[in-house]
Backbone atoms as SQL, in Angstrom:
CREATE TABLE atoms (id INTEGER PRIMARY KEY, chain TEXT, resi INTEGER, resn TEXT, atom TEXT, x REAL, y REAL, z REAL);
INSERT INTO atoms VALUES
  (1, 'A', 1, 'UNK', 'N', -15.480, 43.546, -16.864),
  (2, 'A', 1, 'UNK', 'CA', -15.097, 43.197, -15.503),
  (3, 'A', 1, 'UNK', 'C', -13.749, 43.850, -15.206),
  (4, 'A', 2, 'UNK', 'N', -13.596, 44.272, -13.884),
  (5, 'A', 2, 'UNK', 'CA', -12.495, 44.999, -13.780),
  (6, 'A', 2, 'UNK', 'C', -11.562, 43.843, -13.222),
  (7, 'A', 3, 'UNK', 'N', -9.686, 44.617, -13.891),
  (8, 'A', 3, 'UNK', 'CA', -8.626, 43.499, -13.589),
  (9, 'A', 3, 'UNK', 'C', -8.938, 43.076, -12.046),
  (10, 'A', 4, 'UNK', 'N', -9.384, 43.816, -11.132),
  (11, 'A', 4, 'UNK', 'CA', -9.010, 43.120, -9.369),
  (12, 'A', 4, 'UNK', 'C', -10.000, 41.446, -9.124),
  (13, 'A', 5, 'UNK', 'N', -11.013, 42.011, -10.767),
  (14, 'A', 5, 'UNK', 'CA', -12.442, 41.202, -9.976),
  (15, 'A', 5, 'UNK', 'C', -11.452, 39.723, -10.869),
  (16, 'A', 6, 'UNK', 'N', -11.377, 39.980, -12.079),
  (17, 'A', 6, 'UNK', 'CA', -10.527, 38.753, -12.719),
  (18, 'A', 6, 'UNK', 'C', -9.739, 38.083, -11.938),
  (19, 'A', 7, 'UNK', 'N', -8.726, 38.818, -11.200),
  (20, 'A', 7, 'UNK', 'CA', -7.789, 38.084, -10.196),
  (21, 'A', 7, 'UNK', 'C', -8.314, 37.215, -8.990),
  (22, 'A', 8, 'UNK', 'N', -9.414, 37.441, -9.164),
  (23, 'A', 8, 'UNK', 'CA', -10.349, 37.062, -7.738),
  (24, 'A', 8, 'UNK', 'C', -10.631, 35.968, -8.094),
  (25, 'A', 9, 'UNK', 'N', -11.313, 35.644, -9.589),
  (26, 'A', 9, 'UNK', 'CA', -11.930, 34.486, -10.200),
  (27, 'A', 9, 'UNK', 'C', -11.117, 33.540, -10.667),
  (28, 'A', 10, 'UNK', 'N', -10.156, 34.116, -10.787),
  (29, 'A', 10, 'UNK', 'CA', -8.804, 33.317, -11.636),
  (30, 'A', 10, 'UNK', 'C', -8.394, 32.880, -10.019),
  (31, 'A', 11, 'UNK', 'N', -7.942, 32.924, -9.242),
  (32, 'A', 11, 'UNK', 'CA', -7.608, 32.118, -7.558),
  (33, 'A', 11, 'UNK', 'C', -8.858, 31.416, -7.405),
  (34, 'A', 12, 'UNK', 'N', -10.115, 31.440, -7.694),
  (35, 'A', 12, 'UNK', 'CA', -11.086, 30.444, -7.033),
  (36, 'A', 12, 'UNK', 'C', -10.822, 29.552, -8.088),
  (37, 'A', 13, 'UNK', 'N', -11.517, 29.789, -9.682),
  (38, 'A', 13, 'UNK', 'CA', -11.611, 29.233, -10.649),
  (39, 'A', 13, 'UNK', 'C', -9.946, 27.900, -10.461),
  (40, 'A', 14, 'UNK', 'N', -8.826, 28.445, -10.460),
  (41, 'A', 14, 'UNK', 'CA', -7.512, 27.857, -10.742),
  (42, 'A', 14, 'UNK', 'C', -7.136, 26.280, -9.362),
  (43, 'A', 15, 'UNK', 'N', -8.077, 27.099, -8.164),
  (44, 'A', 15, 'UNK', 'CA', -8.272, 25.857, -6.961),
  (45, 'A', 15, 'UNK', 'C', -9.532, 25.237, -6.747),
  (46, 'A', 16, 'UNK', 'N', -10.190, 24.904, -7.616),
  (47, 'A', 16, 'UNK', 'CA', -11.513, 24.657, -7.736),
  (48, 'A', 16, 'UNK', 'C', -11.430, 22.638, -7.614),
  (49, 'A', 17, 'UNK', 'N', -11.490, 22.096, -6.492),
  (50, 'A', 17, 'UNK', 'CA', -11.260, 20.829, -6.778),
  (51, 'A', 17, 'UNK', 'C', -12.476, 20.076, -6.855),
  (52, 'A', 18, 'UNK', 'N', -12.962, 19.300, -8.312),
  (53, 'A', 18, 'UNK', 'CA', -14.125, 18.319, -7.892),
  (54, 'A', 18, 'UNK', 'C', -14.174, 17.331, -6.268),
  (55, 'A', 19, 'UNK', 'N', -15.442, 16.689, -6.511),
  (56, 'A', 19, 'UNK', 'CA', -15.407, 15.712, -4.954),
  (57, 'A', 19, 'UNK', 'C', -14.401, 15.039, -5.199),
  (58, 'A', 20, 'UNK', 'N', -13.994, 14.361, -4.056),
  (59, 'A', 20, 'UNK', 'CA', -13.399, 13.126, -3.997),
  (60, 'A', 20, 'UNK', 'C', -13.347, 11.988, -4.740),
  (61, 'A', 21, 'UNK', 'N', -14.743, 11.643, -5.111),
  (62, 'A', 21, 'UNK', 'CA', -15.098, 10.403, -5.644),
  (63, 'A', 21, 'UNK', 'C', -14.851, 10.989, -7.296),
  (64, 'A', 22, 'UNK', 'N', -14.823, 12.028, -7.627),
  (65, 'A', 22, 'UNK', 'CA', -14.820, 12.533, -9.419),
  (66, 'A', 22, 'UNK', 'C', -13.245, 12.627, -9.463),
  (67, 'A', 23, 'UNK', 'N', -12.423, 13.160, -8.385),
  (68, 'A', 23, 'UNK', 'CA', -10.678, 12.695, -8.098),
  (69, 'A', 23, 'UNK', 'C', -10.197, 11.341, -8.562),
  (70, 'A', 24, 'UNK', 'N', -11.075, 10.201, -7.638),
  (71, 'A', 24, 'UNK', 'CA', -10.526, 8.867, -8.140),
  (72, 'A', 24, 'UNK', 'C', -10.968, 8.327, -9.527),
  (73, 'A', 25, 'UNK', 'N', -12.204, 8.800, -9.936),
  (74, 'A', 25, 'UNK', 'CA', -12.533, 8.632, -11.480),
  (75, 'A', 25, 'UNK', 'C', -11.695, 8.627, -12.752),
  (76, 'A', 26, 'UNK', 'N', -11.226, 10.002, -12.191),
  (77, 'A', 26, 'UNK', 'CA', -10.557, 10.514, -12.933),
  (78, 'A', 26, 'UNK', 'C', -9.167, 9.947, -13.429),
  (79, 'A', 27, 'UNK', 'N', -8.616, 9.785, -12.264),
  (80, 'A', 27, 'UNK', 'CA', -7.353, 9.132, -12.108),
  (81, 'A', 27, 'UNK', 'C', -7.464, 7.667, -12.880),
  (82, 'A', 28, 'UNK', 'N', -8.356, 6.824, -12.234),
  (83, 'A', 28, 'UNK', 'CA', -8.453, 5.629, -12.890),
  (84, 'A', 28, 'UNK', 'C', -9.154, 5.210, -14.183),
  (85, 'A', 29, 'UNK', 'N', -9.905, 6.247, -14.630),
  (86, 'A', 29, 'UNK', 'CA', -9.832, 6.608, -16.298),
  (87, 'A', 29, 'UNK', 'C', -9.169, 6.478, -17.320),
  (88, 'A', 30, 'UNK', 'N', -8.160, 7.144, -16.514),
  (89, 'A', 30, 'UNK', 'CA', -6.482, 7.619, -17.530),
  (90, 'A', 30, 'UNK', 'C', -5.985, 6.641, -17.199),
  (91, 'A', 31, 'UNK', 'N', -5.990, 5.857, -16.499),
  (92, 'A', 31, 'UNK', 'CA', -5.261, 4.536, -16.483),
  (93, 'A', 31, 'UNK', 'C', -3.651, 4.680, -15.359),
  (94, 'A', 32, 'UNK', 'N', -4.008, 5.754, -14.060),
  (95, 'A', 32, 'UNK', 'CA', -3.128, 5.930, -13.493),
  (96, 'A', 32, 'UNK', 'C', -2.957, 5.428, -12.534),
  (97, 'A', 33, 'UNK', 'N', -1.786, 5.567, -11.302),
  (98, 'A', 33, 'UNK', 'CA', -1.715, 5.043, -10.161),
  (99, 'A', 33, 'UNK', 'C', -1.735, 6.120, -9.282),
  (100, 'A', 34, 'UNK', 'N', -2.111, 6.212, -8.018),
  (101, 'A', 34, 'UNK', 'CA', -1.674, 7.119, -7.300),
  (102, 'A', 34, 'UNK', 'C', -0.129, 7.672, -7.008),
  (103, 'A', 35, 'UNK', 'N', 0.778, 6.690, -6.875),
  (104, 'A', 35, 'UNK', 'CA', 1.971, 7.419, -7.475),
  (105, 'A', 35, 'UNK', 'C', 2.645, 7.841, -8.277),
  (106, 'A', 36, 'UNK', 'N', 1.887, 7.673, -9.222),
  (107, 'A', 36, 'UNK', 'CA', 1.850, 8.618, -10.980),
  (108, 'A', 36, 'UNK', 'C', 1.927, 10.004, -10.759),
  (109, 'A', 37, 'UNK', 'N', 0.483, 9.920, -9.959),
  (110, 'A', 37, 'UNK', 'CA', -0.184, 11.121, -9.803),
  (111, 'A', 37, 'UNK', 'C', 0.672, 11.734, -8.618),
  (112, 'A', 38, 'UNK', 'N', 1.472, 11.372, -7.705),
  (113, 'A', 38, 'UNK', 'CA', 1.667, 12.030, -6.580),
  (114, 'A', 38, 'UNK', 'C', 3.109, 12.313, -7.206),
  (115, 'A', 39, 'UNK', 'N', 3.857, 11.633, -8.322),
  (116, 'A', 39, 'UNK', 'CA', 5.394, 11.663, -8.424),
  (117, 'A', 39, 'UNK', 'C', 4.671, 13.334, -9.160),
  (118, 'A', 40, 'UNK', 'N', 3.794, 13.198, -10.454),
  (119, 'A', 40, 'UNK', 'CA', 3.481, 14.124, -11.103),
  (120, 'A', 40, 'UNK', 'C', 3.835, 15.577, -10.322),
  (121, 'A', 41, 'UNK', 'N', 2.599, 15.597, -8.946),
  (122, 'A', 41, 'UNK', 'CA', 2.749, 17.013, -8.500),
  (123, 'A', 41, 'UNK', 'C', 3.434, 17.021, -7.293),
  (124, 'A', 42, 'UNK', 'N', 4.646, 15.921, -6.976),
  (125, 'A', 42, 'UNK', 'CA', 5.585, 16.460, -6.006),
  (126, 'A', 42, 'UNK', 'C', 5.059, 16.314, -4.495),
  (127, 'A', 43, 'UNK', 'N', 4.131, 15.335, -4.408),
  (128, 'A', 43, 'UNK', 'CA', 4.485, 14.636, -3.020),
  (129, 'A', 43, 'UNK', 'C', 4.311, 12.655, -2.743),
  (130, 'A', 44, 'UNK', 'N', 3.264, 12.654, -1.999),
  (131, 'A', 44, 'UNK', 'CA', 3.826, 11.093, -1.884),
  (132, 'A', 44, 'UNK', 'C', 2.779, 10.487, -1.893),
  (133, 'A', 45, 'UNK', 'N', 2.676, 9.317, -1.901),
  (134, 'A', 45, 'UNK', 'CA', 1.495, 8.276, -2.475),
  (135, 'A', 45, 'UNK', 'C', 0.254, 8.915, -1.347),
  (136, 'A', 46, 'UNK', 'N', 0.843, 8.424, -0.695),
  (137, 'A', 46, 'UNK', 'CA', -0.276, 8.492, 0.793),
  (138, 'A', 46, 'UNK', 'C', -1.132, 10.286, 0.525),
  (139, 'A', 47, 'UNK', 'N', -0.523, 10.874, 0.224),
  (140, 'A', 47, 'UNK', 'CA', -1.028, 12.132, 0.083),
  (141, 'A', 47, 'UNK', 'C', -2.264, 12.106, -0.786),
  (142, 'A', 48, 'UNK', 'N', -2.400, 11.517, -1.821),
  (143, 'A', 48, 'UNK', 'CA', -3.227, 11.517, -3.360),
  (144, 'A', 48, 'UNK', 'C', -4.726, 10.434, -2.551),
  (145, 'A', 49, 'UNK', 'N', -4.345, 9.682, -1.640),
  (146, 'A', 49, 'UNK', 'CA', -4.775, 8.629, -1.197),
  (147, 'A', 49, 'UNK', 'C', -5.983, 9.550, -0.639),
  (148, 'A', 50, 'UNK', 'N', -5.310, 10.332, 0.333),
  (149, 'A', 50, 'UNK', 'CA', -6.030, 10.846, 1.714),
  (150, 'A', 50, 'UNK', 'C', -7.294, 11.934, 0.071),
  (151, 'A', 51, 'UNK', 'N', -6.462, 12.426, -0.404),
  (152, 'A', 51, 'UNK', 'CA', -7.107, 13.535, -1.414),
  (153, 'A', 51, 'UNK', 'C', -8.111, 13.052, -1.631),
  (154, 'A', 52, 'UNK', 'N', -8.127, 11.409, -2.323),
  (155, 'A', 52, 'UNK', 'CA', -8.935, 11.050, -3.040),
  (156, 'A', 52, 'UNK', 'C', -10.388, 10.310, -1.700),
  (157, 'A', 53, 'UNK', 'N', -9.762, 10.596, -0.737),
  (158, 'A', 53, 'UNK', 'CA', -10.764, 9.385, 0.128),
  (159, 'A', 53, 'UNK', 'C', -11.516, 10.824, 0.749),
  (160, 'A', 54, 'UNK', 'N', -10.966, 12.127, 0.654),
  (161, 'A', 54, 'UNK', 'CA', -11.319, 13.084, 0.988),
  (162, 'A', 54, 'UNK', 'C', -11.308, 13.485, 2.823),
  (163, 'A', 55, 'UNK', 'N', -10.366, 12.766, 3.042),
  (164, 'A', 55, 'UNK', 'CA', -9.654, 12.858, 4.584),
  (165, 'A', 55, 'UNK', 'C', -8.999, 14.033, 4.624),
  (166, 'A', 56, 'UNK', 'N', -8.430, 14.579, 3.598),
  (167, 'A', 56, 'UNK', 'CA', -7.541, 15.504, 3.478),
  (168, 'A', 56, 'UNK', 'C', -7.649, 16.506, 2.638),
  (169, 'A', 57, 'UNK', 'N', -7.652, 17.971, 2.355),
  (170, 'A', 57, 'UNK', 'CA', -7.174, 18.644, 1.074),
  (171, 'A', 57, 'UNK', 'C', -5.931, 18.977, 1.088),
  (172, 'A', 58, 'UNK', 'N', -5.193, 19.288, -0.246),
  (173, 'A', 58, 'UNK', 'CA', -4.045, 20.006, -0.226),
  (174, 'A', 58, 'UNK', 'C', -3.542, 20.901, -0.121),
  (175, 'A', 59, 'UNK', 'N', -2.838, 21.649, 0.523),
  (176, 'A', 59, 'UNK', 'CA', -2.597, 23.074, 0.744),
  (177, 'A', 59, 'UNK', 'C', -2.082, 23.698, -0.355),
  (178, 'A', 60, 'UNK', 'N', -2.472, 25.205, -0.453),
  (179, 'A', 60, 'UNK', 'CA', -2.581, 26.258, -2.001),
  (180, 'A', 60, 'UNK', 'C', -1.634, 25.388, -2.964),
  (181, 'A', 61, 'UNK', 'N', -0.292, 25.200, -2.949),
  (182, 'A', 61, 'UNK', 'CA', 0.308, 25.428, -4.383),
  (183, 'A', 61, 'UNK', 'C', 0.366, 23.692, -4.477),
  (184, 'A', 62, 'UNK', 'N', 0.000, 22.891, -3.306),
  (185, 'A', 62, 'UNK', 'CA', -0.454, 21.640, -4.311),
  (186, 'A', 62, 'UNK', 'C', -1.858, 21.501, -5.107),
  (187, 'A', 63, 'UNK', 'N', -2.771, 22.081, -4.344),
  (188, 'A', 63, 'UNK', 'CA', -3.799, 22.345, -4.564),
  (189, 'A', 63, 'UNK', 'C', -3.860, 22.929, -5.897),
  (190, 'A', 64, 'UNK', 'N', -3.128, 23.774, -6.023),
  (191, 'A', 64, 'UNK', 'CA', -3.216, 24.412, -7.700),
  (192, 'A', 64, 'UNK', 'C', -3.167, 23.336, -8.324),
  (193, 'A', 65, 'UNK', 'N', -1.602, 22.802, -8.609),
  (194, 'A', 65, 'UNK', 'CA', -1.072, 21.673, -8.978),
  (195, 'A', 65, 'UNK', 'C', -2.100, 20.694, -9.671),
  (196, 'A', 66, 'UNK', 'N', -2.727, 20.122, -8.572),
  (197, 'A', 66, 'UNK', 'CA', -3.493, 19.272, -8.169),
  (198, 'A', 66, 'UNK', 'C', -4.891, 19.115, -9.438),
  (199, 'A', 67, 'UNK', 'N', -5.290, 20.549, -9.341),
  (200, 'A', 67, 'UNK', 'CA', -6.377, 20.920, -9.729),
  (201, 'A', 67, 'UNK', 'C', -6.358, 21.134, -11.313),
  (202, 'A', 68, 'UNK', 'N', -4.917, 22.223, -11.448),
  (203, 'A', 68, 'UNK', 'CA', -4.783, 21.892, -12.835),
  (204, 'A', 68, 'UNK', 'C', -4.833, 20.633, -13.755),
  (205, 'A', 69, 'UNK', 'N', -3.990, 19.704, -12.901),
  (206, 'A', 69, 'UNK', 'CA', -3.497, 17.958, -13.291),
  (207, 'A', 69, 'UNK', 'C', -5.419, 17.830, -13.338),
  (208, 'A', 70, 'UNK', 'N', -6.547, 17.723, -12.681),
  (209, 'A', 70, 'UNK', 'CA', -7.378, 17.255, -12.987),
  (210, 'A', 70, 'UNK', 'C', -8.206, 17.975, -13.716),
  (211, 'A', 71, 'UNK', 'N', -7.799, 19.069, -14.206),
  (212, 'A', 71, 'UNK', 'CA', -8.782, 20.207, -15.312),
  (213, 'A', 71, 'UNK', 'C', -8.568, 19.006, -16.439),
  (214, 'A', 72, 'UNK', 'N', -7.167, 18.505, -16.477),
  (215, 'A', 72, 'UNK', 'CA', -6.910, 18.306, -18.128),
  (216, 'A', 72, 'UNK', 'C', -7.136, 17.283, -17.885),
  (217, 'A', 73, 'UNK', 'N', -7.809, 16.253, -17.115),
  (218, 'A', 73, 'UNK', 'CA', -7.935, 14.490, -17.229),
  (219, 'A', 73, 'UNK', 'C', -9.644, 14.905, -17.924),
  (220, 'A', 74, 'UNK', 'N', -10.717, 16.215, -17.121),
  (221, 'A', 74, 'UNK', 'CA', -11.603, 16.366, -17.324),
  (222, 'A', 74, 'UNK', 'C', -11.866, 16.590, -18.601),
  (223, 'A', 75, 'UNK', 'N', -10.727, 17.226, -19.345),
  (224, 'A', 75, 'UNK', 'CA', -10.936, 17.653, -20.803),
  (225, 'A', 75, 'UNK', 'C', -10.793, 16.252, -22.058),
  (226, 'A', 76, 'UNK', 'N', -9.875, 15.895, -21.325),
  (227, 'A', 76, 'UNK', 'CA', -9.654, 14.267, -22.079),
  (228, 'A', 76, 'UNK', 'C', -11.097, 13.512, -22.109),
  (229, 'A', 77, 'UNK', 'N', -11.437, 13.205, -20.766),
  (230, 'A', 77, 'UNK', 'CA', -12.097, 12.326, -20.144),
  (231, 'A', 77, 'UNK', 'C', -13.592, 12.747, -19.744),
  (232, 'A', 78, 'UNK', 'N', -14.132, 13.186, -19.920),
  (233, 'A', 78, 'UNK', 'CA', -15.364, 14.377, -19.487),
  (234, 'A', 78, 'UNK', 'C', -16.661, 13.338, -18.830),
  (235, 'A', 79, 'UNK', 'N', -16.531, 12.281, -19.384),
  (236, 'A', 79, 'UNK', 'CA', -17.661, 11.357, -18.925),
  (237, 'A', 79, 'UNK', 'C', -17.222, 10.797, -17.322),
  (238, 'A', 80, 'UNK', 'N', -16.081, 11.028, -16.787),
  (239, 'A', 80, 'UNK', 'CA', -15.384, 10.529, -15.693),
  (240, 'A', 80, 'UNK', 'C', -15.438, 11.690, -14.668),
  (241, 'A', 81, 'UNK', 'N', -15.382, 12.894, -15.411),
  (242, 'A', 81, 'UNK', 'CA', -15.670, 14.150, -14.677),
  (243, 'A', 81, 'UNK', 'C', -17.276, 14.384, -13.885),
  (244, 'A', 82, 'UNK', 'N', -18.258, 13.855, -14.393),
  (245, 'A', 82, 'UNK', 'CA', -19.264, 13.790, -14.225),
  (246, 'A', 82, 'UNK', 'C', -19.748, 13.637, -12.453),
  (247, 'A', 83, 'UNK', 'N', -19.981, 14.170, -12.119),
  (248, 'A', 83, 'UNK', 'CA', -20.842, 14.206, -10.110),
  (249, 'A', 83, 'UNK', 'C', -22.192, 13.227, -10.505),
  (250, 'A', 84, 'UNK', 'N', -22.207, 12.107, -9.710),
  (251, 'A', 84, 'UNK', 'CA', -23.132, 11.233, -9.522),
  (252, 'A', 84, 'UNK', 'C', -24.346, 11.843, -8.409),
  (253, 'A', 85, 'UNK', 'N', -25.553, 12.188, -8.365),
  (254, 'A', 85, 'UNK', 'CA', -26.187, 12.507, -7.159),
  (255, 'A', 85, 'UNK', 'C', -25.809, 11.616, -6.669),
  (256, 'A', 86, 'UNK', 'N', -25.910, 11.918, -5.175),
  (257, 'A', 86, 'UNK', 'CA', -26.087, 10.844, -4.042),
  (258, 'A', 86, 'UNK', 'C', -25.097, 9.583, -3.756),
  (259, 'A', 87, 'UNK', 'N', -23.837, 10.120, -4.670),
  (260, 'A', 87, 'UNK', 'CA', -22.620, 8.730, -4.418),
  (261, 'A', 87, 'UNK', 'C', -21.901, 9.960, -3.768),
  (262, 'A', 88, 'UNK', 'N', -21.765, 10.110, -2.685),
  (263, 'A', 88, 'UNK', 'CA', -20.213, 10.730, -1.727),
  (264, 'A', 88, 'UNK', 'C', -20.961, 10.674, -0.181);
């Protein structure tokens, strides 16, 4: 694969956010709060809230943030990562 096409996959792959409902899983898995999670990537409760109820997404570099913070709950936690058919 050529370097331009990598760079391409690495920006989708790096903002890739599960649903909403695999967001709050996740979170409450690990045994967190939403302002855990919002002190974590630098904004405010209400923000993680809207994320998780899916009112809202985050714009690019929370969104990275965001996404990374839930790559690694998925790696911990993988049974929480899981998409339910037909629950969203």
């Amino acid at each position: 694969m050529s370097d331009p096409l990598r760079r391409v996959d690495a920006l989708v792959d790096d903002d890739t956010l599960p649903s909403p409902r695999v967001r709050q899983q996740l979170r409450v898995t690990a045994g967190l709060t939403q302002a855990e999670v919002a002190d974590a990537i630098g904004v405010k409760r209400v923000a993680v809230a809207r994320w998780e109820a899916g009112v809202a997404k985050p714009h690019r570099g929370n969104r990275l943030k965001y996404a990374h913070f839930l790559r690694r709950l998925a790696q911990k936690f993988p049974a929480a990562a899981k998409e339910v058919p037909g629950e969203d």
